[in-house]
C-alpha positions as a Python dict, from the first residue, in 0.01 Angstrom:
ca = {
    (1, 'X'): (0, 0, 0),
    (2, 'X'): (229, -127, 285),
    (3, 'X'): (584, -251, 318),
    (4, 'X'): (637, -624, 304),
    (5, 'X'): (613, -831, 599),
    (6, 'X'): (644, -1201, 594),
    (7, 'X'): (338, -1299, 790),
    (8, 'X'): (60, -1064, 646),
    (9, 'X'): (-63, -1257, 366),
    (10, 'X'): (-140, -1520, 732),
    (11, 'X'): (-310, -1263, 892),
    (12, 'X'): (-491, -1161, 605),
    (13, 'X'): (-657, -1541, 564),
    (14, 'X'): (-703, -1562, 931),
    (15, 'X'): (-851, -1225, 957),
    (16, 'X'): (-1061, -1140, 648),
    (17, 'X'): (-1159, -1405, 461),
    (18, 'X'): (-1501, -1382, 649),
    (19, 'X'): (-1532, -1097, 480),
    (20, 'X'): (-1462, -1117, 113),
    (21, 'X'): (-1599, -1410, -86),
    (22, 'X'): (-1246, -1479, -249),
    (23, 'X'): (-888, -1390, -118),
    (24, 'X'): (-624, -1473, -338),
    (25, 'X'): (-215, -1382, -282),
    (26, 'X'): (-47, -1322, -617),
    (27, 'X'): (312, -1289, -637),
    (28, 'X'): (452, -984, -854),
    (29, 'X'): (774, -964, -837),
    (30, 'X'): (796, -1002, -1225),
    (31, 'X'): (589, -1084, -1531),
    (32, 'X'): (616, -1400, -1523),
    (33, 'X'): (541, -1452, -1152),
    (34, 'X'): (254, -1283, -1208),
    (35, 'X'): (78, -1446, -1481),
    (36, 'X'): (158, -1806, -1293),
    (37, 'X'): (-30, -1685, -1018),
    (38, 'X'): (-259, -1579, -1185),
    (39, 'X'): (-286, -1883, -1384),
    (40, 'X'): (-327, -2086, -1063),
    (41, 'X'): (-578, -1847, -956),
    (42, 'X'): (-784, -1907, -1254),
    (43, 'X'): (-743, -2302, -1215),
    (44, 'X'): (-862, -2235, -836),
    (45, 'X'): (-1175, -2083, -963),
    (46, 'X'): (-1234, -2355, -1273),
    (47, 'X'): (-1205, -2119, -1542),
    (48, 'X'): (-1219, -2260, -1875),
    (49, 'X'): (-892, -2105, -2016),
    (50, 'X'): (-725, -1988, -1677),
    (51, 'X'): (-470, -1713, -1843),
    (52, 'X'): (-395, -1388, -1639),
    (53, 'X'): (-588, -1208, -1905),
    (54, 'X'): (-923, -1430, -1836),
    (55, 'X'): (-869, -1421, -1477),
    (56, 'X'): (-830, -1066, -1415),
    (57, 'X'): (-1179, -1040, -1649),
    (58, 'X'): (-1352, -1246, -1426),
    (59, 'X'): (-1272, -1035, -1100),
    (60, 'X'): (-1389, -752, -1317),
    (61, 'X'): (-1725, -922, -1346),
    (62, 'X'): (-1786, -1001, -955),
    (63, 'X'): (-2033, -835, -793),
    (64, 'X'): (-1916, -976, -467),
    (65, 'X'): (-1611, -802, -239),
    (66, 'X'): (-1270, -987, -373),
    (67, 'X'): (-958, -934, -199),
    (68, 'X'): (-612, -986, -379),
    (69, 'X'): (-282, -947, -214),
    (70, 'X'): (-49, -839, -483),
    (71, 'X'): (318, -934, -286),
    (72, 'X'): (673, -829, -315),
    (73, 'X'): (602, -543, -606),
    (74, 'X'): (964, -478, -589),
    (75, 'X'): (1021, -421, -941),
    (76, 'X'): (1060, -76, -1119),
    (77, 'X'): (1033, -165, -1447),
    (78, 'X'): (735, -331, -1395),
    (79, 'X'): (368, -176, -1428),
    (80, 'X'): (122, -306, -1244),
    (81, 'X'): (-150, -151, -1414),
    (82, 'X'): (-191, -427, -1702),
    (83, 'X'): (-260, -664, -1418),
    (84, 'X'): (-504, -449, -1192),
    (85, 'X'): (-874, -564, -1252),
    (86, 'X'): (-1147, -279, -1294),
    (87, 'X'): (-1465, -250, -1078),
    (88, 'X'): (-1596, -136, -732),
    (89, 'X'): (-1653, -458, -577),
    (90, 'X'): (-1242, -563, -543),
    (91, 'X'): (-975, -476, -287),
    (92, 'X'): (-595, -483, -376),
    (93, 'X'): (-320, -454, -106),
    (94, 'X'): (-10, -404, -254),
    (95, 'X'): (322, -462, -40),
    (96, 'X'): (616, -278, -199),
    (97, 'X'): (921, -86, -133),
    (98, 'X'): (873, 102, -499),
    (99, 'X'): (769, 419, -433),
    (100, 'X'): (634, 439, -791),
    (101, 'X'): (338, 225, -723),
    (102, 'X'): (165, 487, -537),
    (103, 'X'): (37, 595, -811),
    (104, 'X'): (-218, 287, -830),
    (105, 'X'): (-381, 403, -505),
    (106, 'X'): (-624, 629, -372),
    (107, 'X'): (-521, 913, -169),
    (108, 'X'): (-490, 823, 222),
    (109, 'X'): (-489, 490, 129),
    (110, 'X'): (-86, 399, 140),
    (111, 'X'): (57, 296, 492),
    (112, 'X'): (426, 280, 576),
    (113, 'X'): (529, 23, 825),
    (114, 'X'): (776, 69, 1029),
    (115, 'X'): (1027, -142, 1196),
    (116, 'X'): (952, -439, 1406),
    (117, 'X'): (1022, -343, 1770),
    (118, 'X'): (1253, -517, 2012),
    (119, 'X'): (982, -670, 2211),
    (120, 'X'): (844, -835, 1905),
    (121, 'X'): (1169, -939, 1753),
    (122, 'X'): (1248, -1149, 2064),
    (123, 'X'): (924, -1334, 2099),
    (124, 'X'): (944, -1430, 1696),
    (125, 'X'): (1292, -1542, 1792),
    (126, 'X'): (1214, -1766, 2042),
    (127, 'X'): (885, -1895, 1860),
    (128, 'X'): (1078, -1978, 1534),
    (129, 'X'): (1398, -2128, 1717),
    (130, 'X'): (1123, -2357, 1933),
    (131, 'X'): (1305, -2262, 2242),
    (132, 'X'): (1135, -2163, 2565),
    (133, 'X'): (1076, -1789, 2671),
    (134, 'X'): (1350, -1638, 2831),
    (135, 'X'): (1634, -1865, 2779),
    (136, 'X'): (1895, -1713, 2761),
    (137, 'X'): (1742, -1385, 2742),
    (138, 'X'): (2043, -1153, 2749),
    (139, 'X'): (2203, -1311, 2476),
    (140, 'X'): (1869, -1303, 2257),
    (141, 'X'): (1832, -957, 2315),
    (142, 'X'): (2209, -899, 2173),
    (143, 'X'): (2102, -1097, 1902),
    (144, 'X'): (1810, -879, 1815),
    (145, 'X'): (2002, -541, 1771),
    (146, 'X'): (2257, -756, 1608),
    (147, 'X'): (2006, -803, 1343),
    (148, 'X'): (1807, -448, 1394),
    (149, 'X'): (1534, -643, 1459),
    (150, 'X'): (1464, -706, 1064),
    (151, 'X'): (1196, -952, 1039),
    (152, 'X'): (1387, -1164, 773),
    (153, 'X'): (1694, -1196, 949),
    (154, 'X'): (1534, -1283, 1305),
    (155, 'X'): (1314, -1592, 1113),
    (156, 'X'): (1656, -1712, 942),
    (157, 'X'): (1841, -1713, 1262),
    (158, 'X'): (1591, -1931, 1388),
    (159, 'X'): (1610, -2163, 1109),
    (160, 'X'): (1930, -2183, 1155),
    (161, 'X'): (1905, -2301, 1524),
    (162, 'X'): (1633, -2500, 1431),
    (163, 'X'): (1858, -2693, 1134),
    (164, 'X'): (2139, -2692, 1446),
    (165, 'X'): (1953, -2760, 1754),
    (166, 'X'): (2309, -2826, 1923),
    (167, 'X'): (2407, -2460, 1881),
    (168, 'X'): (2290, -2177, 2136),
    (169, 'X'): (2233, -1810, 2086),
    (170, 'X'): (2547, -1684, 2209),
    (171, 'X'): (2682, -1938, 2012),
    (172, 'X'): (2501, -1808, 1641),
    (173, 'X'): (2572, -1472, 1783),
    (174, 'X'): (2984, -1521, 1817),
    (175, 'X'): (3009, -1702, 1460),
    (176, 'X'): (2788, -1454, 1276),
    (177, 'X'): (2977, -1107, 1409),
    (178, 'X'): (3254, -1295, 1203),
    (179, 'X'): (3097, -1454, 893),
    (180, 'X'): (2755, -1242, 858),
    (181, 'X'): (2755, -1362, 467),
    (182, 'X'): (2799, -1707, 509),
    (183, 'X'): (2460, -1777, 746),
    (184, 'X'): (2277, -1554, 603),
    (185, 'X'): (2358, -1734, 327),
    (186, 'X'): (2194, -2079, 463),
    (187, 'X'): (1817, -2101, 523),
    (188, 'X'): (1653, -2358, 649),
    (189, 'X'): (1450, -2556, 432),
    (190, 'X'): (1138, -2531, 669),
    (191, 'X'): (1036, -2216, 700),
    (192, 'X'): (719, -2012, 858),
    (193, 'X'): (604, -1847, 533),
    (194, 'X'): (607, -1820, 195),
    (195, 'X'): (916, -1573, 149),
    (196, 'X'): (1200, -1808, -15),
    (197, 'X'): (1492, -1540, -58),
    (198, 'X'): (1742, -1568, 228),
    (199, 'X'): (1863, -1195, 374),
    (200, 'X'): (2180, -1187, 169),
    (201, 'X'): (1943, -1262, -180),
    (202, 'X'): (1717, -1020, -85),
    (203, 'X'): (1986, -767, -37),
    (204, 'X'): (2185, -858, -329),
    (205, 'X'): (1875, -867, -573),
    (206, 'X'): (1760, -484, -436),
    (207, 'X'): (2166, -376, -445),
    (208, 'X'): (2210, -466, -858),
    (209, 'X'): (1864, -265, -905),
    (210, 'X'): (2039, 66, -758),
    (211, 'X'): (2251, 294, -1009),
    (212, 'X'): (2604, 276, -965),
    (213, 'X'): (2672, 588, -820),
    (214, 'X'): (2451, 473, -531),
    (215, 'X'): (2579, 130, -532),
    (216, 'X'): (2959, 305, -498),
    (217, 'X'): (2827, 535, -190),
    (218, 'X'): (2669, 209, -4),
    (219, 'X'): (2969, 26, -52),
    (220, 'X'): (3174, 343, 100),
    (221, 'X'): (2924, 350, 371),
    (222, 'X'): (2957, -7, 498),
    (223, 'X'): (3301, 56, 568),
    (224, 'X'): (3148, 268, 873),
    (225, 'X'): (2954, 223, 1225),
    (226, 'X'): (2571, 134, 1137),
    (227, 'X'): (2481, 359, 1400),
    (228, 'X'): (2755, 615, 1348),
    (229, 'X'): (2656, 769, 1002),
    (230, 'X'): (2532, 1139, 1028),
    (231, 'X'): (2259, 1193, 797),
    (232, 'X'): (2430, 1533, 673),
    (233, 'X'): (2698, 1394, 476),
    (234, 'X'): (2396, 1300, 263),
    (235, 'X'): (2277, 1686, 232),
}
C-alpha cells in the first residue's frame, strides 16, 4: 500500500509491464467506479460477459503474474475485499490514505510516502508550466513552499500558467496569497495524468468525510500560522 501520487500508475506502465503479462489501473474510489473499471477491464480482455464479478474470476484463474493498480481507495465505507481476486500469481498495489485498508496486506508490505521535496517540486513546476529551467527561479521557489510542495497543487499551478501563458510566477504567486480558493478552483483542461479533482475538490470531498468535531477543530486551526501550530495542543 502507498499514498497516492499522480504519476505512479506512469511509472508503473513504463517500468513493469515487462514483467507482468497484464497491468491494469482500476479506479476505487466507490462502487460504482469500480465495477466500470472493471467492466472496461473485462472488455480489454474480450470476455464474454465483462461484469466485475467475471473479471475478477478470470484473474483468479491466471497462472501468469497480473498486476492491478487499485487507485484513490479513499473511501471508508467501502470494502475492498469483494473486489480483491484470489490466487498466487496476482499483484495489487493499493494507493490510499485509509488507514483501514491495511488490513488487505501482508505484513512489511505497506509503504508510506512522504512529501515531495523542494528540489522535485520545482523541476515538475517548470516541466508542467513549459517554461525553461531557472526562470525566474526565486520566485518559483516561493511558489513551492507556497504550495508545501503538494504534488496536486504544483501540477495545477502549472495548468494554470499554461491556460495563461501571459501571466508569470510572481504574478500567480501575488493573486493566489489573496484568492487561494478561486485558482485552485480552475484546472486546466489538459492535464499530465489521470487525476481529474482540482486541490480545492479533493480537499472538500476528504473534509465532509471527517466527523464534525474534527471538521470544527480544522476550521479553528486554519485561522492560525501553517507552520506555527504546536503539536501539543493536540495531546
Amino acid at each position: 500500500m502507498i499514498g497516492i501520487d499522480p504519476f505512479f500508475y506512469n511509472f508503473l506502465l513504463a517500468e513493469l509491464e515487462c514483467r507482468y503479462s497484464h497491468v491494469f489501473f482500476v479506479n476505487v474510489s466507490s462502487e460504482e467506479c469500480i465495477k466500470a473499471s472493471f467492466e472496461d477491464v473485462g472488455k480489454e480482455l474480450h470476455l464474454p460477459q465483462p461484469s466485475d464479478i467475471a473479471t475478477c474470476q478470470w484473474f483468479s484463474r491466471q497462472m501468469k503474474l497480473w498486476l492491478l493498480l487499485f487507485d484513490n481507495a479513499d473511501n471508508a465505507d467501502l470494502n475492498l475485499h469483494h473486489f480483491l481476486p484470489e490466487c498466487e500469481q496476482g499483484t495489487i498495489i493499493i494507493t490510499t490514505c485509509n488507514h483501514q485498508c491495511i488490513m488487505h496486506v501482508p505484513d512489511l508490505h505497506n509503504w508510506n510516502v512522504g512529501d515531495m521535496s523542494h528540489e522535485d517540486a520545482i523541476k515538475l513546476l517548470y516541466r508542467a508550466s513549459c517554461c525553461t529551467a531557472n526562470t525566474d527561479l526565486d520566485t518559483a521557489k516561493k511558489l513551492v513552499d507556497w504550495l508545501s510542495c503538494f504534488v496536486l497543487a504544483v501540477s495545477q499551478a502549472a495548468g494554470f500558467l499554461v491556460m495563461n501563458h501571459n501571466k508569470s510566477f510572481t504574478w500567480y504567486l501575488s493573486h493566489i496569497e489573496k484568492s487561494p480558493k478561486l485558482l485552485f478552483e480552475n484546472c486546466s483542461k489538459q492535464s499530465m495524468d489521470s487525476y481529474h479533482k482540482s486541490v480545492f475538490t479533493n480537499w472538500e470531498t476528504s473534509f465532509q468525510q471527517l466527523p464534525d468535531v474534527s471538521q470544527r477543530l480544522l476550521q479553528i486551526s486554519s485561522f492560525w500560522d501553517n507552520k506555527g501550530i504546536m503539536s501539543k495542543i493536540f495531546c
